[in-house]
TILO-288430 format. One record per residue (C-alpha): residue in one letter; x, y, z; chain. Coordinates in Angstrom, 2 decimals. Layout:
<kolbas>
resn, c1, c2, c3, chain
A, X, Y, Z, A
...
</kolbas>
This chain:
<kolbas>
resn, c1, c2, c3, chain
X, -34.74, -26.80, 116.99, A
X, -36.96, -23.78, 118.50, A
X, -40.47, -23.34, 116.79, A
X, -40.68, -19.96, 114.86, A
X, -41.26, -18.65, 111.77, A
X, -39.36, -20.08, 108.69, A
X, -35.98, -17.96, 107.42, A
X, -36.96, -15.46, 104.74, A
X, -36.33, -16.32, 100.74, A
X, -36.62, -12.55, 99.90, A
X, -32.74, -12.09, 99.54, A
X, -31.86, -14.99, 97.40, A
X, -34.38, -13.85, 95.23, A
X, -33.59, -10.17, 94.75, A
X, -29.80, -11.23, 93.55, A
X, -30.83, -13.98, 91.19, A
X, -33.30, -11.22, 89.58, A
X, -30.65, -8.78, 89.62, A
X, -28.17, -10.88, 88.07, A
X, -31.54, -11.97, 85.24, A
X, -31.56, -8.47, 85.07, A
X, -27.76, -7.75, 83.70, A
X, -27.50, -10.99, 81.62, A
X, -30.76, -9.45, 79.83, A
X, -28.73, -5.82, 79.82, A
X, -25.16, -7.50, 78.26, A
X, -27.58, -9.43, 75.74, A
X, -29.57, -7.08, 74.44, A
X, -26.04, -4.65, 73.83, A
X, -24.26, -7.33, 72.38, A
X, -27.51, -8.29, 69.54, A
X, -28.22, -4.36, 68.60, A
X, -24.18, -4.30, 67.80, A
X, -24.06, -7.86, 65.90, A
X, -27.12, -6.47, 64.07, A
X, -25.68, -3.81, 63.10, A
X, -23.02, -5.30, 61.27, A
X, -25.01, -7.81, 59.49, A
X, -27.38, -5.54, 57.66, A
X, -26.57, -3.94, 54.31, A
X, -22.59, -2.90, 54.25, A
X, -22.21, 0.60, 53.84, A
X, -19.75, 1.65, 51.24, A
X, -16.16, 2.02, 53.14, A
X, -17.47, -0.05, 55.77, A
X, -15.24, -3.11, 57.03, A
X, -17.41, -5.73, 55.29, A
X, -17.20, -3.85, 51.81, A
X, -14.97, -5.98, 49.23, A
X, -12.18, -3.59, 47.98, A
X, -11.60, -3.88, 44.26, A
X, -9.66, -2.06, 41.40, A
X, -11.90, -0.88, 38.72, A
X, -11.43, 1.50, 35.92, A
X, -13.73, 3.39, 33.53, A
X, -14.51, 2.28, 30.12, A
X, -13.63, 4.75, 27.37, A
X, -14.45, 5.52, 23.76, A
X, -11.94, 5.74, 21.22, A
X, -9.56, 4.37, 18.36, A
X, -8.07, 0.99, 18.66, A
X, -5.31, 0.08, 16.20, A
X, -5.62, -3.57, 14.76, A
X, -2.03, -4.83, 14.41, A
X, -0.45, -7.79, 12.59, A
X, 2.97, -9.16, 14.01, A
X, 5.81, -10.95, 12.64, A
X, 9.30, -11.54, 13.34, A
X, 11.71, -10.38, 10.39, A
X, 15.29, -9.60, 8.85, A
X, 16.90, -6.93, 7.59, A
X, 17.74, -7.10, 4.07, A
X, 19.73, -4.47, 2.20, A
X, 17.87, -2.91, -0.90, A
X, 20.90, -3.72, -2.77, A
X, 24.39, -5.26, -2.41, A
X, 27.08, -5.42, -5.02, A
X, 30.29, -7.79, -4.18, A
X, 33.02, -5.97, -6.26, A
X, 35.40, -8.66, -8.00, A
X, 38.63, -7.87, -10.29, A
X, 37.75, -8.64, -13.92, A
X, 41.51, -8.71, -14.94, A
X, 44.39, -10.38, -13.12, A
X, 47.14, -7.64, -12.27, A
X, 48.90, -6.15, -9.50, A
X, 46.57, -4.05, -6.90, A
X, 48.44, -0.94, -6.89, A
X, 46.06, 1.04, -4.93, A
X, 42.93, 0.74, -2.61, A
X, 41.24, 4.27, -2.42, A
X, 38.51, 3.48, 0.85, A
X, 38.58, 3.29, 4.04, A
X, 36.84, 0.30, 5.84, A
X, 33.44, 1.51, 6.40, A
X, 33.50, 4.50, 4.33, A
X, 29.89, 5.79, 2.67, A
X, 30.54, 6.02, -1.16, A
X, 28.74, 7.45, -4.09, A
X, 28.33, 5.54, -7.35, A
X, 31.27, 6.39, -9.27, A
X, 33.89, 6.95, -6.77, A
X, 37.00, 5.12, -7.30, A
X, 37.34, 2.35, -5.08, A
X, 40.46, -0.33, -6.15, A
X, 43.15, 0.52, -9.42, A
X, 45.10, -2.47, -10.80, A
X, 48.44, -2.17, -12.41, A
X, 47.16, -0.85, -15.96, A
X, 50.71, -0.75, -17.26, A
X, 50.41, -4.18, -19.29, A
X, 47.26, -3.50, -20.88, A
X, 48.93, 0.04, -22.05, A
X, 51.47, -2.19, -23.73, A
X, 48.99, -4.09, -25.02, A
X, 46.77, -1.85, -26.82, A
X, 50.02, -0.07, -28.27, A
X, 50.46, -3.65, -30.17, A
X, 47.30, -3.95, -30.94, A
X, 47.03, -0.52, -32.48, A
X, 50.23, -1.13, -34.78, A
X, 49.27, -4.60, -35.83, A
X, 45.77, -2.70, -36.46, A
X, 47.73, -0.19, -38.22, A
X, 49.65, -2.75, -40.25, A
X, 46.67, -4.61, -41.59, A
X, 44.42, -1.26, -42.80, A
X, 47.60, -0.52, -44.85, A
X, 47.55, -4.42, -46.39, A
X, 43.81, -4.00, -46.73, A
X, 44.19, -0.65, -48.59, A
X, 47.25, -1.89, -51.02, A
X, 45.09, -4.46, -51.72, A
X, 42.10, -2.65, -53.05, A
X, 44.43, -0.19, -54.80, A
X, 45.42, -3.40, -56.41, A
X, 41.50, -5.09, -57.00, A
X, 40.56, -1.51, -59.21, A
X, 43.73, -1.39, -61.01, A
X, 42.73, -5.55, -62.34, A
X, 39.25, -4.71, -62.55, A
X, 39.88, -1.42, -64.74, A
X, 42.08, -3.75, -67.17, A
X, 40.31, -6.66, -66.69, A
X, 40.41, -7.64, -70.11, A
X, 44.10, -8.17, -69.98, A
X, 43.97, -9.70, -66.46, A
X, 42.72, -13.36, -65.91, A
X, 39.89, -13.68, -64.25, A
X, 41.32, -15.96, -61.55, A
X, 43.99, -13.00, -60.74, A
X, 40.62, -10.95, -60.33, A
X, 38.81, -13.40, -57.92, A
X, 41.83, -14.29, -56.12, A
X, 42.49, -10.41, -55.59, A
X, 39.60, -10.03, -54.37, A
X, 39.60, -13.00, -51.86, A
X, 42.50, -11.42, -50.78, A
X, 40.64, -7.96, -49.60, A
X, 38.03, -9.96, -47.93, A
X, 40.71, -11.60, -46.10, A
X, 42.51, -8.37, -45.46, A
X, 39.28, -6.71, -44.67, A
X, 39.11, -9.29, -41.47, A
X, 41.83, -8.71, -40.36, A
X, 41.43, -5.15, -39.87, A
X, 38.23, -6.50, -38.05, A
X, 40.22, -8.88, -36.07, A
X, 42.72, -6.55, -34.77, A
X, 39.97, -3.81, -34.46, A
X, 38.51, -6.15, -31.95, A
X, 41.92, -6.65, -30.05, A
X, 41.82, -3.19, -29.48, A
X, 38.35, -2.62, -28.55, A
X, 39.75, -5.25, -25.96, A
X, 42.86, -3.91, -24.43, A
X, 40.68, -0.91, -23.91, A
X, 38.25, -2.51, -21.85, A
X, 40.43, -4.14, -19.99, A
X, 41.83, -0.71, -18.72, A
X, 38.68, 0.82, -17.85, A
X, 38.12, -2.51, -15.72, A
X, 41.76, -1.52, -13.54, A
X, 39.73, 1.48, -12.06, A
X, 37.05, -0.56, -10.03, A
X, 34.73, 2.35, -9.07, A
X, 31.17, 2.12, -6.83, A
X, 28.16, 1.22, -9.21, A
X, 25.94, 2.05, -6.22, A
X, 25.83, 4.21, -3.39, A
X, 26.21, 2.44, -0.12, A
X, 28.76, 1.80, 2.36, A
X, 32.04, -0.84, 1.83, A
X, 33.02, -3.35, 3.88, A
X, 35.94, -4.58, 5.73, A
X, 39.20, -4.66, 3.31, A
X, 39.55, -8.35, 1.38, A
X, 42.52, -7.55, -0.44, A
X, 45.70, -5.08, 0.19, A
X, 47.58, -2.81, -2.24, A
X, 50.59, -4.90, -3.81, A
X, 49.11, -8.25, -3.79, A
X, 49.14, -10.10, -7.20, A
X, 45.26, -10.79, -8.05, A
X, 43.20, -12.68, -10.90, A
X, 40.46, -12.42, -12.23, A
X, 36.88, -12.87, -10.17, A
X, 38.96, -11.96, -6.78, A
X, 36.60, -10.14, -4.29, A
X, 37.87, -7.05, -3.52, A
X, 35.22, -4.99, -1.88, A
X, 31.51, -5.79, -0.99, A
X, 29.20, -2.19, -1.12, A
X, 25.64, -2.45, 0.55, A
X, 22.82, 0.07, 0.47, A
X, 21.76, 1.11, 3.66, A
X, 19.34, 4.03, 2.95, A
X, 16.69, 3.08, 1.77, A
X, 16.58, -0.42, 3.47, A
X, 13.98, -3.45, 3.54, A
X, 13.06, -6.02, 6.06, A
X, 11.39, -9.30, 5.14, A
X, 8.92, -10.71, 7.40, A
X, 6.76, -13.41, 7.67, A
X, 2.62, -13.64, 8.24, A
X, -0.13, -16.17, 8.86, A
X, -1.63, -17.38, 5.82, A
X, -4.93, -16.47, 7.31, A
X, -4.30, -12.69, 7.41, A
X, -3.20, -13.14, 3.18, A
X, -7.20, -11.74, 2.32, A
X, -6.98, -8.65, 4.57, A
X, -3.56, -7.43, 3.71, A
X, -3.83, -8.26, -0.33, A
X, -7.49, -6.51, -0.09, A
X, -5.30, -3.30, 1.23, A
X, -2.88, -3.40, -1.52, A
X, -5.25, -3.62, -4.24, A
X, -6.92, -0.46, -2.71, A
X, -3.37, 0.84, -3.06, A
X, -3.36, 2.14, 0.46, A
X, -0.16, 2.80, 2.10, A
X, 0.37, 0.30, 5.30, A
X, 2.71, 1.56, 8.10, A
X, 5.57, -0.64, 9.32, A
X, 6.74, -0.49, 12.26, A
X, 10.33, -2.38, 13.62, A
X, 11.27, -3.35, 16.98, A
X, 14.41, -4.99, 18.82, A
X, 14.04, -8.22, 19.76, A
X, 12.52, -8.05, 22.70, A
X, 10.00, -5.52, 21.44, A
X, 11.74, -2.68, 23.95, A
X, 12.65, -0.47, 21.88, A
X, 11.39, 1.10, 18.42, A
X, 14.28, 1.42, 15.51, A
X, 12.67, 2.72, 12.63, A
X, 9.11, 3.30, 10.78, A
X, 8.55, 1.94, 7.10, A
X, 5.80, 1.18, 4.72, A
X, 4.79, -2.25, 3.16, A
X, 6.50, -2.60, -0.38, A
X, 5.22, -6.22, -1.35, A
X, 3.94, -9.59, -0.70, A
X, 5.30, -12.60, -1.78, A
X, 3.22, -14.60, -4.56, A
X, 3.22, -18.23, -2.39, A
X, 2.55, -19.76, 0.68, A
X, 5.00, -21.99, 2.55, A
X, 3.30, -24.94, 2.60, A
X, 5.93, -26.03, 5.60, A
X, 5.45, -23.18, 8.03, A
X, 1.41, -21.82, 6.78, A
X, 2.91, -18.20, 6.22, A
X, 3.56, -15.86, 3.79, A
X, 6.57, -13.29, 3.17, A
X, 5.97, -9.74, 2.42, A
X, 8.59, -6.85, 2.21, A
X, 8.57, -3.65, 3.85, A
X, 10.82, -0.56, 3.38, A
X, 12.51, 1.88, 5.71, A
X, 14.31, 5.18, 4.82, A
X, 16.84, 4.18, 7.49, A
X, 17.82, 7.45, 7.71, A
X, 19.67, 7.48, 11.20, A
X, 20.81, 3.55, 9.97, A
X, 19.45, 1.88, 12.93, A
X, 18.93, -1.14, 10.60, A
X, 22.07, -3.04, 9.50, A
X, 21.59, -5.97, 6.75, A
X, 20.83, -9.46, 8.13, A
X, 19.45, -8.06, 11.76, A
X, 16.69, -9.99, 13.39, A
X, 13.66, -7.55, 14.14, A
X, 10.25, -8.04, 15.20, A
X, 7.90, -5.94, 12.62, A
X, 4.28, -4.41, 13.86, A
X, 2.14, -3.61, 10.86, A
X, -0.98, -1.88, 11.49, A
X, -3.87, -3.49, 8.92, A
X, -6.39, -0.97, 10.29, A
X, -7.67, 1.41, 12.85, A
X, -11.14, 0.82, 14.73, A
X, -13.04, 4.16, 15.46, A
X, -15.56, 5.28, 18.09, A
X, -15.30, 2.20, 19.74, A
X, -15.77, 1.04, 23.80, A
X, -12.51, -0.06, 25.14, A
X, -11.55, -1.54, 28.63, A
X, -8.62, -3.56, 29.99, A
X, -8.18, -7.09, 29.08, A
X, -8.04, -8.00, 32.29, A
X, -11.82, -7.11, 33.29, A
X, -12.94, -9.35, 30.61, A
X, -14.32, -12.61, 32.52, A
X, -14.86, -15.66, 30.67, A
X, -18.19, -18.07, 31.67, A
X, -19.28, -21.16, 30.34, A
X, -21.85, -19.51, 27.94, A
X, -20.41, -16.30, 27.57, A
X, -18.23, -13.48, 28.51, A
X, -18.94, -10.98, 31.38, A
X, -17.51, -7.89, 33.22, A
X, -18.44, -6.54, 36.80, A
X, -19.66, -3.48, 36.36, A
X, -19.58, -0.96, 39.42, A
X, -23.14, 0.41, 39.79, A
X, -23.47, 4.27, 41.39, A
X, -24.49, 3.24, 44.20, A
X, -21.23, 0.67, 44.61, A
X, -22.99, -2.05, 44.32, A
X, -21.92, -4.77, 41.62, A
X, -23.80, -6.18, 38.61, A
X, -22.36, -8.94, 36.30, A
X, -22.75, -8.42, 32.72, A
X, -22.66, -9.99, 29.71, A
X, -20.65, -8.69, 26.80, A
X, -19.33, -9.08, 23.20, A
X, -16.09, -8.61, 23.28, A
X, -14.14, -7.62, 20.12, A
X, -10.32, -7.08, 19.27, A
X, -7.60, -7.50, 21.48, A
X, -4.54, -5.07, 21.26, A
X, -2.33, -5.51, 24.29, A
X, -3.65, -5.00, 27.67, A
X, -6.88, -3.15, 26.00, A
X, -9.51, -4.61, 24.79, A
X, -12.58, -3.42, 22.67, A
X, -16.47, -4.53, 23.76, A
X, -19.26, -4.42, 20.74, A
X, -21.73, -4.71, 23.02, A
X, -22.38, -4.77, 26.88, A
X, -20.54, -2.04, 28.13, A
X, -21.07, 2.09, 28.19, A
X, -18.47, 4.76, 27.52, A
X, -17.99, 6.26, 31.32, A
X, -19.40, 2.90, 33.07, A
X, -16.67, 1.30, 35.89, A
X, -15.42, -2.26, 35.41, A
X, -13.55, -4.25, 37.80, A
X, -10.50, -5.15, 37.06, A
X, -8.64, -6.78, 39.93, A
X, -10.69, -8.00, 43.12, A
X, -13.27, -10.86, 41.26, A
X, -13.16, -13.56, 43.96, A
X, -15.36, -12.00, 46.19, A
X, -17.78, -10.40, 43.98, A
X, -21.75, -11.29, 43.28, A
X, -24.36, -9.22, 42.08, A
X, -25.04, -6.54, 44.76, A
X, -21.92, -7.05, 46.51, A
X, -20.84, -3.72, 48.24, A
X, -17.29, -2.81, 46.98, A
X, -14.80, -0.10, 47.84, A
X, -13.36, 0.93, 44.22, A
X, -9.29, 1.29, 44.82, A
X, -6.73, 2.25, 41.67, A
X, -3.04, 1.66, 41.57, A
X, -1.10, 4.58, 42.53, A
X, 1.83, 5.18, 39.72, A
X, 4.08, 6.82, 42.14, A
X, 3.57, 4.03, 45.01, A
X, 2.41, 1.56, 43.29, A
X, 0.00, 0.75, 46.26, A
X, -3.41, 0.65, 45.81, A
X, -5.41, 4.08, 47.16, A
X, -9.06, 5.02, 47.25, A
X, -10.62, 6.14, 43.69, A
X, -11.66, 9.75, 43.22, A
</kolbas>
């Protein structure tokens, strides 16, 4: 190998600080981006937690008791025959609202005719005995020195005797008559009839059902209570306030008709821990029938000026409640309430809580104080969440 100078280095080392160079470059681009994302989120950012929150308000929260009832009419009359007869004539129509007094059934009042025509001649007869036999009692008593005094005292018997049976027959009469005013079988109440028990030209006796008549307006439904709330609800009856009833279907869907408690029952059932208590309904559009199961609302009272948010921001902890609470700056703080009555899906807080101030109500697993969060609310028409206003 020729003697000369040794091959120059100079090359190798220019690209290996070039390529120093643009490793240094690509790393120092890739940490100002990273740490940029890994300071403090900015609202709306990508690393903000979305959440659905909603403000707390002030206002009235109805307290409400609930119970599951039946309809019971006010009253009900089951019409029987009093005298046996032939049922010449039924004068409803299935269904049919009467008025007390209408005619409703008419038995065959031709025998009882007959029969107070022989009452009132053997009535007849007698007062014409009875009267011969006082004419007879003065005429002995006006001679009754030449009449024996057993003649006298048995004459006498003999009006007393006549005298009841004038009383006697009297009755008979007094009888038949009734018995004819009982072939008209009117309405004592006003209500509406039945179905038809019995048609015209059938042979009936006495105590056969005919026609059953209920009262639909006004109407009542008993329900039933936990014996717990007896204080509250006695307390508002000896104030003599007026408690509004409300009934539902069974499902509670659908409202059929507003009342007002009547009464409460005077014992507890020992079996089931409740007590009854009566309400009444004017029923005026008869949306409650007799013996219908309803579900009854009864509002006990009404809670004013107070903070109310949904149920479902209400967080329970091991040594307390709590609610997120969405600061100004969307950052979140965990609070401690005192949360009061529940009424629904709303829900009232005594203490913890400002009128105006934004709770979270969906979103929680995320959250810590100072989280960043993106506040979101349902959208009624898409029901998809959007972006809070």
């Amino acid at each position: 190998m020729p003697k000369g100078k040794p091959p120059s280095r100079r090359p190798v080392l220019y690209v290996v600080l070039l390529g120093l160079g643009l490793v240094a470059a690509l790393a120092y681009f890739y940490f100002k981006g990273s740490s940029s994302g890994t300071g403090k989120n900015e609202p709306g950012s990508a690393k903000s937690v979305p959440v659905m929150a909603t403000a707390a308000k002030t206002g009235n929260m109805p307290v409400y008791l609930y119970g599951l009832g039946s309809v019971s009419a006010l009253n009900t009359d089951t019409m029987q025959a009093r005298v046996s007869g032939e049922l010449v004539k039924v004068a409803y129509t299935e269904g049919q609202e009467v008025h007390q007094g209408d005619l409703l059934c008419e038995i065959d009042p031709q025998p009882f005719q007959v029969q107070l025509t022989q009452a009132e001649g053997t009535l007849a007869r007698d007062q014409a005995m009875l009267q011969n036999a006082q004419l007879e009692l003065d005429r002995y008593e006006q001679a009754k020195e030449a009449i024996p005094v057993q003649t006298i005292d048995t004459q006498r018997a003999t009006v007393l005797q006549d005298e009841g049976a004038v009383k006697t027959d009297q009755g008979q009469v007094d009888a038949t008559k009734l018995n004819l005013t009982y072939c008209e079988i009117t309405a004592p109440i006003n209500g509406r009839v039945g179905l038809r028990m019995v048609d015209a030209g059938n042979q009936i006796s006495a105590n056969t059902t005919l026609v059953v008549i209920t009262q639909l307006q006004p109407i009542t439904v008993v329900f039933s209570l936990p014996e717990d709330d007896i204080p509250e609800v006695h307390a508002k009856m000896l104030a003599n306030q007026t408690l509004p009833v409300v009934a539902y279907n069974h499902d509670l869907s659908k409202k059929l008709a507003d009342g007002t408690l009547l009464a409460l029952d005077n014992q507890v059932n020992q079996g089931s821990g409740t007590f009854q208590l009566k309400a009444i309904f004017p029923n005026q559009d008869e949306s409650l029938f007799p013996n219908q199961f309803v579900n009854v609302r009864l509002l006990l009272d009404t809670q004013s000026n107070v903070v109310i948010v949904p149920t479902a921001a209400v967080q329970t902890g091991p040594q307390n409640s709590f609610v997120y609470v969405v600061k100004p700056d969307k950052t979140i703080e965990q609070r401690k309430v005192e949360p009061g009555h529940i009424e629904g899906d709303q829900e009232v807080i005594t203490s913890g809580v400002a009128d105006g101030e934004m709770v979270v109500t969906d979103g929680f697993d995320k959250l810590q104080p100072g989280t960043v969060v993106t506040v979101t609310k349902p959208d009624a028409k898409t029901s998809q969440a959007k972006p809070a206003e």
